[in-house]
N, C-alpha and C positions, 0 to 999 in steps of 0.2 A: 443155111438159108431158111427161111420163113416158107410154112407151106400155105399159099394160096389158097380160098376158099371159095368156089362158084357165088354167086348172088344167090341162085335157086337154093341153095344147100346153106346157108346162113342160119336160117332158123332152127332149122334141127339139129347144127353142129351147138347152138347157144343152149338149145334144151337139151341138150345132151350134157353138155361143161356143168348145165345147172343141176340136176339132175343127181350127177357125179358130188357134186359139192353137198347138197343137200342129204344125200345117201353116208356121206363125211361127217355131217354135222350131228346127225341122229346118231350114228354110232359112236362117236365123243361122249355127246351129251348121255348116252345109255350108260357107257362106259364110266363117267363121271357121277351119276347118280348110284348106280350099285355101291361103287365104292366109299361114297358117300354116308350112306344107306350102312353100311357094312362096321364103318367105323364107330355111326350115330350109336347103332344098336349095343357093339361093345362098349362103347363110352356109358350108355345106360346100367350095365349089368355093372358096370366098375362103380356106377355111383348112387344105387338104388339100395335102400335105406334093407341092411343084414345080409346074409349072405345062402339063403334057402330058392324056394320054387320061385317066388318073383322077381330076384334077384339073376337068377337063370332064365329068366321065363322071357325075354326079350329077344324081340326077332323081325324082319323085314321082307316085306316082296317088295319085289319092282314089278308094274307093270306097265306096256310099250303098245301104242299105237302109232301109227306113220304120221302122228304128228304132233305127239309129246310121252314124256317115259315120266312116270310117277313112281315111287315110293313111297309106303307105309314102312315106319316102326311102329310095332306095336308089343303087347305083352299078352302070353297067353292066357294072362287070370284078367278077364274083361270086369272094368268096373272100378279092380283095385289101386291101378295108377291115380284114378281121379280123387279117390279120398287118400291116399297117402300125398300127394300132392298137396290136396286144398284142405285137408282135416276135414274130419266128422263128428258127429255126437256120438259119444261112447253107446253101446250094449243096454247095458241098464236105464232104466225110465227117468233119474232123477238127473240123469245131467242132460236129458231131450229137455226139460222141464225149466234148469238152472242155465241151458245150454253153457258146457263148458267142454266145447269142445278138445277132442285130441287135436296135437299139434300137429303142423303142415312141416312135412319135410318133402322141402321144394328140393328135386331131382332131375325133373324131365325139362325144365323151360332154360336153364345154363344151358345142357345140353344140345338143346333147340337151337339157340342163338350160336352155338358154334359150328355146329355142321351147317346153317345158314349161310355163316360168315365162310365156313370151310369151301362150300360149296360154291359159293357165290368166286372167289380168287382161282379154283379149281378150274374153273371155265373158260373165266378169262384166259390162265395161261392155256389149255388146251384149246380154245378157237383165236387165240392168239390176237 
């Protein structure tokens, strides 16, 4: 049988369900982005351009306030994703001059778009 609820006690029994539910949804969603997070960074190290410190050097926080959980992947060698990314002018002055740039070996924006996509279905089925 159904348990009865006073009128007086309505509200706090609804803030309470709510509460509970929201306390549910923030730990999913935490849950959902580490792993996330987790996968991004190894997907990275599998597909970052040789196999040394930057190629290692990939890594992630989460972090959680009571009303969204972020994540960064990031690389320890700050700087060097963006020009191995988007190419740069080499070293020496004659090709700043000719600019002939080094090539772009695009790594990190595949990457992106799948823990996006990854993350985005992850959720759905976990808040169902």
């Amino acid at each position: 049988m159904a348990k009865l609820t006073p009128i007086e006690r309505l509200q706090a029994d609804i803030d309470k369900i709510l509460e509970e539910y929201a306390d549910d949804v923030s730990r999913k969603t935490e849950e959902c982005v580490k792993k996330v997070a987790q996968k991004g960074a190894k997907a990275l190290r599998n597909s970052s351009p040789g196999s040394g410190d930057y190629a290692k050097g990939w890594t992630y926080k989460v972090e959680t306030s009571r009303l969204e959980t972020t994540a960064t992947i990031y690389n320890k060698k700050p700087g060097l994703p963006h020009l191995l990314e988007h190419g740069h002018a080499t070293r020496n002055g004659t090709n700043r001059v000719d600019f002939a740039p080094t090539p772009a070996h695009v790594h990190i924006a595949p990457v992106e778009e799948e823990i996006a996509e990854t993350f985005s279905k992850q959720i759905k089925v976990e808040l169902g």
